[in-house]
VEXDREN-2710 file (C-alpha; in Angstrom, 1 decimal):
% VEXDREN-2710
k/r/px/py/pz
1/UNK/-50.1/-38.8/18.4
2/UNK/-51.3/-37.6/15.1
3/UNK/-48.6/-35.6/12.9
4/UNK/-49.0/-33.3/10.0
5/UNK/-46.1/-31.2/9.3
6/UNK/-43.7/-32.7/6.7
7/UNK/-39.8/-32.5/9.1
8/UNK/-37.6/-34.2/7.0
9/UNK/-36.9/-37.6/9.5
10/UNK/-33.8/-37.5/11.3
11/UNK/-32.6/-41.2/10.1
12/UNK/-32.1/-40.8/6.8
13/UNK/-28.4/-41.4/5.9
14/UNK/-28.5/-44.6/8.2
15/UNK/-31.3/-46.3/5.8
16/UNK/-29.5/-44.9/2.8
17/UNK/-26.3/-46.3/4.0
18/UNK/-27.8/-49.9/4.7
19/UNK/-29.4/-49.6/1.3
20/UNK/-26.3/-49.0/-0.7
21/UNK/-25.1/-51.5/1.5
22/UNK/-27.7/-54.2/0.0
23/UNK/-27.2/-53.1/-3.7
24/UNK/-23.7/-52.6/-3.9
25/UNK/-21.7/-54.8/-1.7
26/UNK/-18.8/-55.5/-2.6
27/UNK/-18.1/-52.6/-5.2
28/UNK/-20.2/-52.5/-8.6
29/UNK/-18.4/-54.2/-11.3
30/UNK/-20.4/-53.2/-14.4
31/UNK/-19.9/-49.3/-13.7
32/UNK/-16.2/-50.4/-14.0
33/UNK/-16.6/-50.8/-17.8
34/UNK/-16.7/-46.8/-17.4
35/UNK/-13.9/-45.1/-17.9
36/UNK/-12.8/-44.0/-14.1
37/UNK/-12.2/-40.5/-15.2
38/UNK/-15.4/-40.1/-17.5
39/UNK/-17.5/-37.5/-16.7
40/UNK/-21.3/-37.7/-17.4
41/UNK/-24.8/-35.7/-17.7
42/UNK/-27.7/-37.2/-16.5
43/UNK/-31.4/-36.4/-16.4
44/UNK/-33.9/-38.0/-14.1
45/UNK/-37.9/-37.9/-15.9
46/UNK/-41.1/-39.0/-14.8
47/UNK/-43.6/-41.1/-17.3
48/UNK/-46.8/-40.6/-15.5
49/UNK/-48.6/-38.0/-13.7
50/UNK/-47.5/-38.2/-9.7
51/UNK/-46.6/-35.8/-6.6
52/UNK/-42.8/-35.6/-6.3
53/UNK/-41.2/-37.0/-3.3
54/UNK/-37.9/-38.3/-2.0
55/UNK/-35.4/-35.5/-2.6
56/UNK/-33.4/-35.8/0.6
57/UNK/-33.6/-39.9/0.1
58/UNK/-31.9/-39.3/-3.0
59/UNK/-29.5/-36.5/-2.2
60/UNK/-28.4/-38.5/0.7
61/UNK/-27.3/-41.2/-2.2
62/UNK/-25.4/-39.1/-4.2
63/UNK/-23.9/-37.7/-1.1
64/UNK/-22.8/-41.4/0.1
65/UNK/-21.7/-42.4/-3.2
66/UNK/-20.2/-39.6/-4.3
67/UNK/-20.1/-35.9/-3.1
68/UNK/-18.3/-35.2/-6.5
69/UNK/-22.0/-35.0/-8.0
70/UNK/-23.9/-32.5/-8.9
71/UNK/-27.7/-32.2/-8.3
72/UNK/-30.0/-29.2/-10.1
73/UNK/-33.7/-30.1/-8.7
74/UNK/-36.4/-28.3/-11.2
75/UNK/-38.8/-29.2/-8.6
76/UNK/-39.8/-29.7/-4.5
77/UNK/-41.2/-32.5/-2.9
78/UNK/-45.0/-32.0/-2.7
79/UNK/-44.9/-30.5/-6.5
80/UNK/-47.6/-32.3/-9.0
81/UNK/-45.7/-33.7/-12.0
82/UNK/-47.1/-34.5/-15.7
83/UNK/-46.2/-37.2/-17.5
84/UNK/-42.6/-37.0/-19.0
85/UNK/-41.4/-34.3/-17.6
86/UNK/-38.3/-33.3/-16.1
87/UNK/-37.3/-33.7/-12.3
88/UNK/-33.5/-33.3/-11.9
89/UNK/-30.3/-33.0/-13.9
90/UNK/-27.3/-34.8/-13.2
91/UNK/-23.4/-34.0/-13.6
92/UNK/-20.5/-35.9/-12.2
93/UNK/-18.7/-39.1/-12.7
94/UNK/-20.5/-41.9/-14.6
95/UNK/-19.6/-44.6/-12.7
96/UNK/-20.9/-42.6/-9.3
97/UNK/-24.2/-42.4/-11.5
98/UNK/-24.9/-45.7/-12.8
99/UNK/-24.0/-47.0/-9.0
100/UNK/-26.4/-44.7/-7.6
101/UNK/-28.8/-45.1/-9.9
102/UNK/-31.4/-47.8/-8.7
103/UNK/-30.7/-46.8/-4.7
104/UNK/-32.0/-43.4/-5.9
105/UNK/-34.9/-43.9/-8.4
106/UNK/-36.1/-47.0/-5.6
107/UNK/-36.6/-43.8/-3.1
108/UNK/-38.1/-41.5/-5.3
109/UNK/-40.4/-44.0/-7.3
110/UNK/-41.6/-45.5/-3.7
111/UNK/-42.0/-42.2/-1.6
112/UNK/-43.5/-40.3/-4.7
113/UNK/-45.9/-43.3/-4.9
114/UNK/-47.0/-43.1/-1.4
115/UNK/-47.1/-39.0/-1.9
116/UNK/-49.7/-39.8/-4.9
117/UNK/-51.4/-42.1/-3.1
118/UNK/-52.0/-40.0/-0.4
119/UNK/-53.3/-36.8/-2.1
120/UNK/-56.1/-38.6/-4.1
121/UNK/-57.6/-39.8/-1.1
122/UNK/-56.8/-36.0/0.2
123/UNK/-58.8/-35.0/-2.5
124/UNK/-61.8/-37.0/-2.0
125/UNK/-62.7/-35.8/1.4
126/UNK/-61.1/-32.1/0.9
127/UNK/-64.9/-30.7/2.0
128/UNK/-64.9/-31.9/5.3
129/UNK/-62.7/-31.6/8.3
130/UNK/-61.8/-35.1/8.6
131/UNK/-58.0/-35.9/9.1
132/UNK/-56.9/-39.0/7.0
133/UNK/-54.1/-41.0/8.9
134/UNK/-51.7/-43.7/8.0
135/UNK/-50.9/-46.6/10.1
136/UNK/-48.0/-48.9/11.1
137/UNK/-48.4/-51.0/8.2
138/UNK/-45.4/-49.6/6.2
139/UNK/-42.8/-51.2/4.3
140/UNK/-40.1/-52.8/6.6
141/UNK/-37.2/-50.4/7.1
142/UNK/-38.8/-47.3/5.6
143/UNK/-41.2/-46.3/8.3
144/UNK/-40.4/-42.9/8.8
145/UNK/-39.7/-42.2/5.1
146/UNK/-43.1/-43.0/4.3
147/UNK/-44.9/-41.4/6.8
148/UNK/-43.2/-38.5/5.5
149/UNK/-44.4/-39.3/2.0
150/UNK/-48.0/-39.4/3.9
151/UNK/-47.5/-35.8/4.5
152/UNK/-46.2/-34.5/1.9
153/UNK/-49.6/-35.7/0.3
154/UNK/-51.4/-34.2/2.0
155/UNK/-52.8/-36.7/5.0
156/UNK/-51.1/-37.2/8.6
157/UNK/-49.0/-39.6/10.8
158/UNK/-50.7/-41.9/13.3
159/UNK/-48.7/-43.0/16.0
160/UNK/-44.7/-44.0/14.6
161/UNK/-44.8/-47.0/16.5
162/UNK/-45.2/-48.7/20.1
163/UNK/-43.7/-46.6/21.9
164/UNK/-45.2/-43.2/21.3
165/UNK/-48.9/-43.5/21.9
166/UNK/-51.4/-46.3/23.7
167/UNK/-53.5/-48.1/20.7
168/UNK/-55.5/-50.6/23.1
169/UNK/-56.9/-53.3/20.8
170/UNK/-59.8/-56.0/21.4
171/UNK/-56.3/-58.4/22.8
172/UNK/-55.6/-55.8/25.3
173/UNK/-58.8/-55.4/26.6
174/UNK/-59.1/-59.0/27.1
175/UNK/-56.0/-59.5/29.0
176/UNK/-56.9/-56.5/31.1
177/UNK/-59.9/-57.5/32.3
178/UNK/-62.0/-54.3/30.9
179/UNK/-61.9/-51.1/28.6
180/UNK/-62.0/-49.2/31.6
181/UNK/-59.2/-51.6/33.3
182/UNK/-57.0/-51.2/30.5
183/UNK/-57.4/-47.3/30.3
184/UNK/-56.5/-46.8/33.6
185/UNK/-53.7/-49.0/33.4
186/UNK/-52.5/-46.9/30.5
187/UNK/-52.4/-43.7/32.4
188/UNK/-50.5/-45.5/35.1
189/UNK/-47.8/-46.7/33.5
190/UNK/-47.2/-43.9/31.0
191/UNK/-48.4/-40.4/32.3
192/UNK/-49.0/-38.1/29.7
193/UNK/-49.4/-40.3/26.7
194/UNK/-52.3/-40.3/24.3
195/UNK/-54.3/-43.7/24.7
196/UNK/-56.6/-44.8/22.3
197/UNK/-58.8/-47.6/22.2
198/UNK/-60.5/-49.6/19.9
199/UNK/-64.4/-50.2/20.1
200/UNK/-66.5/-52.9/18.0
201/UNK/-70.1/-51.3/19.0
202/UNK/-72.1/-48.5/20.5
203/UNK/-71.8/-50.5/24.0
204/UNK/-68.3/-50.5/24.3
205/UNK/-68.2/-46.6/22.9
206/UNK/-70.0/-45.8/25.7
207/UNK/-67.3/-47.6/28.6
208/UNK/-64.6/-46.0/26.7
209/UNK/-66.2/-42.4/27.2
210/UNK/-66.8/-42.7/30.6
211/UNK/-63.1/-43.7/31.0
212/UNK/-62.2/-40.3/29.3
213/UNK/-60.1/-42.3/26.4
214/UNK/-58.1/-39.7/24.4
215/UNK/-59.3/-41.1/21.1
216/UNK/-61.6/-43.8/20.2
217/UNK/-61.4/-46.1/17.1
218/UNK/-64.6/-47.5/15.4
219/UNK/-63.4/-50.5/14.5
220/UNK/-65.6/-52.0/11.1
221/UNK/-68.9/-49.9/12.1
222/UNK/-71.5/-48.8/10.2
223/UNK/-71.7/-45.6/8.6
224/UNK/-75.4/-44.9/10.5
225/UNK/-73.5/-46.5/14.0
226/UNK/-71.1/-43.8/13.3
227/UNK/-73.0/-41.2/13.3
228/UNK/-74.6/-42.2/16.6
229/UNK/-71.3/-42.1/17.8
230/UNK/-70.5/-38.6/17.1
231/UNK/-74.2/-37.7/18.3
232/UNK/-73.1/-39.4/21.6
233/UNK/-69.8/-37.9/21.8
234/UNK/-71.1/-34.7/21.0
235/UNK/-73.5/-34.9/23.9
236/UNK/-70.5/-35.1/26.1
237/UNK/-70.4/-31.2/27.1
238/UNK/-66.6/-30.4/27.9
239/UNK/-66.0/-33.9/28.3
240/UNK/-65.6/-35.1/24.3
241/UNK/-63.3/-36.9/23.1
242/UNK/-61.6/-37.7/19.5
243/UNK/-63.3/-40.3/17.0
244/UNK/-61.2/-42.4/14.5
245/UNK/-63.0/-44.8/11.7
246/UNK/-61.0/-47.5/11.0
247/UNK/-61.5/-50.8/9.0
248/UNK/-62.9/-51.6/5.5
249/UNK/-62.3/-48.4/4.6
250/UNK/-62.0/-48.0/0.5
251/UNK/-62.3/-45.1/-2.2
252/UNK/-65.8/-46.0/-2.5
253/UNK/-66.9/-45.6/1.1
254/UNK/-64.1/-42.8/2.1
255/UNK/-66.8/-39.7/1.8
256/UNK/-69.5/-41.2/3.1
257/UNK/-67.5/-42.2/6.3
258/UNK/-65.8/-39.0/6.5
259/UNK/-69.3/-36.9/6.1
260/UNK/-70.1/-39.2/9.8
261/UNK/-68.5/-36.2/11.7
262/UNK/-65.6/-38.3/12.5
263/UNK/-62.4/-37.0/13.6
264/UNK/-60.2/-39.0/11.5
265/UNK/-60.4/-42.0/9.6
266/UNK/-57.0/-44.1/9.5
267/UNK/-56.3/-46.4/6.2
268/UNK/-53.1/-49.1/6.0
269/UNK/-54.0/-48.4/2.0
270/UNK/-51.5/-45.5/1.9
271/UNK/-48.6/-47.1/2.6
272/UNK/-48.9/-51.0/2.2
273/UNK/-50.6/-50.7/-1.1
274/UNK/-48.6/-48.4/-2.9
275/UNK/-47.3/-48.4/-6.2
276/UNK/-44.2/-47.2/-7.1
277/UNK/-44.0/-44.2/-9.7
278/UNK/-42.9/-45.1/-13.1
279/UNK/-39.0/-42.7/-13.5
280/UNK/-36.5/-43.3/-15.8
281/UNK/-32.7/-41.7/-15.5
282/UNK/-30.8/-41.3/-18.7
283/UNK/-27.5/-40.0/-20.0
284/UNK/-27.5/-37.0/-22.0
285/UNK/-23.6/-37.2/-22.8
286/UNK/-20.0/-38.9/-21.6
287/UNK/-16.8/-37.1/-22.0
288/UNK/-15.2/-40.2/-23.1
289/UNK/-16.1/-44.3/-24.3
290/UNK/-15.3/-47.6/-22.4
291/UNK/-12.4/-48.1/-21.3
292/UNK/-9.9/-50.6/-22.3
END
């Protein structure tokens, strides 16, 4: 259920495809006020301190658009950049440049932002053992590249989506009757799946231990109610199970939480609130001027 090493996702030149699809359509007419034969250097730079991210995204662009370009990386995804300097240089047609130009930086501005993102809250809790996790709440369409941006910053993957792990919320547990209900249900219809379930207070923690949940997520508790939790977790001899914080969960509260003893705390912030990094891509020289 929870993921942490950083395998490049397998769906890559699908979403690159339907994203050239969106910005090109029908053929881009102002790269036809480039010669067709004029050649080009490019250089792609970052303005602002960031951790790199994207590279396949944006090879898979300049692949689809044109294998005729050439890419010299200076640096891997996961590398810390400084303001202004220098992430790739760029030979090949112009046109093929200027067309792949906004599909590419879009990848690498958004993933690298998610990649930053992700290591300063990393950083923050880097003295204790606590995993941070995303959550579902990614940007439509670019699930798995984000999650892989999550890792490459240094946190980990929560489930991918509804199919790969039981997350049995408040809604659940109503319509099955009880924690315990829905547990059992859980291991009935999918053997061998994780199940989690979601707990608003120490009452509820304690059904969903004695229903030998996989993991259980403290839903909006207290720091103090967490650390009860762990004590009674704890006391579980052989029988413990895995804690998640979740809810309300800022820069200003991450440590504290994280010193609780939980196992991991999970925060939507990574991926819905991201910002994308600021690049630029320039030409360092044509071969030749308009055409006529």
């Amino acid at each position: 259920m929870v993921h942490t090493q950083s395998e490049i996702p397998s769906d890559i030149a699908a979403h690159v495809q339907l994203a050239l699809a969106e910005d090109i359509g029908s053929g881009d007419i102002t790269a036809r006020l480039i010669g067709e034969d004029t050649q080009a250097r490019a250089r792609i730079i970052c303005r602002e301190p960031a951790v790199l991210c994207g590279i396949p995204w944006a090879n898979e662009v300049l692949r689809q658009v044109s294998p005729a370009i050439q890419a010299d990386w200076q640096l891997k995804d996961g590398e810390e950049l400084v303001a202004d300097q220098l992430i790739v240089r760029l030979t090949g047609p112009a046109r093929a440049l200027l067309t792949a130009e906004r599909s590419m930086l879009n990848y690498l501005q958004t993933l690298s932002g998610t990649a930053t993102l992700s290591r300063q809250y990393a950083s923050l809790v880097g003295h204790t053992a606590v995993q941070l996790l995303d959550t579902r709440k990614t940007l439509p369409g670019l699930r798995s590249a984000q999650k892989y941006a999550v890792r490459v910053g240094g946190c980990s993957n929560h489930r991918m989506g509804l199919w790969d792990a039981f997350l049995i919320k408040e809604n659940h547990i109503n319509a099955s009757g009880s924690i315990t209900r829905a547990i059992a249900e859980a291991r009935r219809i999918a053997p061998g799946k994780p199940v989690e379930v979601e707990v608003e207070n120490l009452k509820e923690l304690e059904e969903a231990l004695e229903a030998a949940a996989d993991i259980v997520m403290l839903d909006n508790f207290t720091a103090t109610d967490m650390r009860q939790a762990v004590r009674m977790n704890q006391a579980r001899l052989g029988k413990a199970c895995k804690l998640e914080a979740s809810g309300g969960i800022t820069r200003d509260n991450l440590v504290d939480i994280a010193e609780t003893g939980v196992d991991y705390i999970s925060i939507g912030a990574l991926t819905k609130d991201v910002r994308a990094i600021d690049l630029s891509m320039r030409f360092d020289s044509m071969d030749s001027g308009l055409s006529d």
